[in-house]
N, C-alpha and C positions, 0 to 999 in steps of 0.2 A: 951505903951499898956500893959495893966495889962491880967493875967495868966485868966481869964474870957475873956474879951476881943476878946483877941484870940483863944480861945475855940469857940465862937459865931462866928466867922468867918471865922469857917474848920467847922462848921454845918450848916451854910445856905444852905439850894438848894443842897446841894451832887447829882455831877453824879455817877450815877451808870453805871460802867463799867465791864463787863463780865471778869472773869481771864483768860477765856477761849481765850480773843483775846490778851491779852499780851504772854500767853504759845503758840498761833498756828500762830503769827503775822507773823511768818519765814515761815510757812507752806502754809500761803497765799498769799505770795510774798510784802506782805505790807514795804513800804517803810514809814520812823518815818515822810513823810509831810501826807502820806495817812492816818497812823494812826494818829496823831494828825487831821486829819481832819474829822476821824469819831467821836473822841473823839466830836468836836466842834458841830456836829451834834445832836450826843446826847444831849450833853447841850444844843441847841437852841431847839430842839424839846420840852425837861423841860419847855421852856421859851415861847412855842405856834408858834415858827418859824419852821413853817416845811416845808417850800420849801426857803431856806436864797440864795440871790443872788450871784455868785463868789465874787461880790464886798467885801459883806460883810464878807465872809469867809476868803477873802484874809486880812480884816483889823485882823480878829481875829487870823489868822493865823502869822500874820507878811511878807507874802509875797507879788505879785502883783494879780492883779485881774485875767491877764493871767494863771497864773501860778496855783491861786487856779480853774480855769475853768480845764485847761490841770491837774490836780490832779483830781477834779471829772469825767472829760471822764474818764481818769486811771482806776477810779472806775466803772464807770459803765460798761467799757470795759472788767474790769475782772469776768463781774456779781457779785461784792460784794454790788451795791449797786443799786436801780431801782427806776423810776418815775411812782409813782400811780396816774393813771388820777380820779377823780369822779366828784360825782355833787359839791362836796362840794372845789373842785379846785386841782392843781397840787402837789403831796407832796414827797419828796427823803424817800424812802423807807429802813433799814436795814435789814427787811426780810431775803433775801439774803446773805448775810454776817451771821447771826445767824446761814442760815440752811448749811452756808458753815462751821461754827465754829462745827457744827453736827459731822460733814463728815469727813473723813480718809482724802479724795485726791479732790482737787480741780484741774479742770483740766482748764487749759490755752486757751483762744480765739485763734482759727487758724489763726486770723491776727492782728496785733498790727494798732491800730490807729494813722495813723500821724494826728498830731495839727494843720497841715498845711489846711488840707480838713476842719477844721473848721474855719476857716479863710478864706479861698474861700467864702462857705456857706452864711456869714456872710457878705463881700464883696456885693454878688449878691444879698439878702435878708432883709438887714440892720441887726439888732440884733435877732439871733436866739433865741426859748425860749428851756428850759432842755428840753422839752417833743419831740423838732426837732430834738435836738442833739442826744437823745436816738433811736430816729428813725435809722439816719446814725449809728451808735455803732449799730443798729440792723440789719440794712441790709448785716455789715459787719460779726458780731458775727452769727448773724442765721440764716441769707439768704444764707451767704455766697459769695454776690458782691465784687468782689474787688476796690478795690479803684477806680483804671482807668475805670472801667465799673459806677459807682458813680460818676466821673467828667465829662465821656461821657455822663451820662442821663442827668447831668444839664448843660451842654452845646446844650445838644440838647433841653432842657427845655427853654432855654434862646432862642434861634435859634428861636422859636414857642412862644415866648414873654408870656411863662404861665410861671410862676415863683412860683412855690408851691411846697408844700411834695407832695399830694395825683399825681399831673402829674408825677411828676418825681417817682413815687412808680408807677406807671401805665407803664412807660417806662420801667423801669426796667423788671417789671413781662413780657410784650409783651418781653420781650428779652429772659428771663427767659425762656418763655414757648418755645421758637424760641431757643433754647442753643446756644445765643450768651453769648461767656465767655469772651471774649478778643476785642481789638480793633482792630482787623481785622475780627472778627465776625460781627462786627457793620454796619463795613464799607459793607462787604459784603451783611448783611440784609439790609442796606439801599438801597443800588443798584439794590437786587433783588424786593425790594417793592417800587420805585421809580413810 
């Protein structure tokens, strides 16, 4: 390959990448699979992919489908990254990450997401889509349900053979508004509304 050549070949398509996320990568806790995976985002968004399946993340990534799914909860978990619903369809958002590149101090979710609850999900539901997953990462991040209150509403969701978000977001809120926080909260509300 001649000195042209490869000139034409470090100019095709450039991502453009902020230096701002190489300098604050430590700042936001980014781990070299999260940032290589925002990196690949960027490039697929160039490329008209703006919602890319784990699958294909994970081929671009070099790892497994898993593994690039459980990297993007990471991600949305830590709000660096969000799923924009419109008419025009589902798309991963970096908003977020930009206005966190902004910012002095990014502060940490009160509760870390086990991979495991997405695995349940998926179990009882067949294949979840980004826009459910972010749901659960929201209940947890901003609602503030904790997990065991999240496997109690969708076991009681199954119980009641409704197998959806919007029920299991309804149970939740009825609990909500009722301050059950724990599983003996539940238990308790169930008994006195029996």
């Amino acid at each position: 390959m001649d000195a042209h050549q490869l000139i034409q070949l470090f100019e095709q398509s450039p991502v453009v990448i902020p230096r701002k996320l190489f300098t604050d990568a430590r700042r936001l806790d980014l781990s070299p699979v999260e940032f290589s995976l925002i990196v690949h985002l960027l490039e697929m968004t160039g490329e008209g992919i703006v919602m890319p399946l784990p699958s294909e993340l994970g081929k671009r990534l070099n790892v497994s489908e898993n593994e690039a799914r459980s990297v993007l909860l990471g991600l949305l978990q830590k709000e660096l990254i969000a799923i924009d619903a419109s008419s025009d369809g589902e798309r991963y958002s970096l908003l977020p990450l930009f206005e966190a590149l902004q910012g002095e101090e990014k502060v940490a979710p009160q509760q870390t997401l086990n991979e495991n609850i997405i695995h349940t999900f998926e179990r009882e539901f067949g294949t979840i889509t980004p826009f459910e997953i972010e749901q659960i990462v929201g209940w947890m991040t901003e609602d503030g349900f904790s997990e065991e209150l999240i496997m109690a509403a969708l076991r009681e969701a199954k119980l009641r053979n409704v197998r959806n978000f919007k029920y299991m977001d309804k149970i939740l809120r009825v609990w909500q508004d009722h301050h059950v926080e724990s599983l003996e909260d539940v238990v308790e509300y169930q008994r006195r509304n029996k």
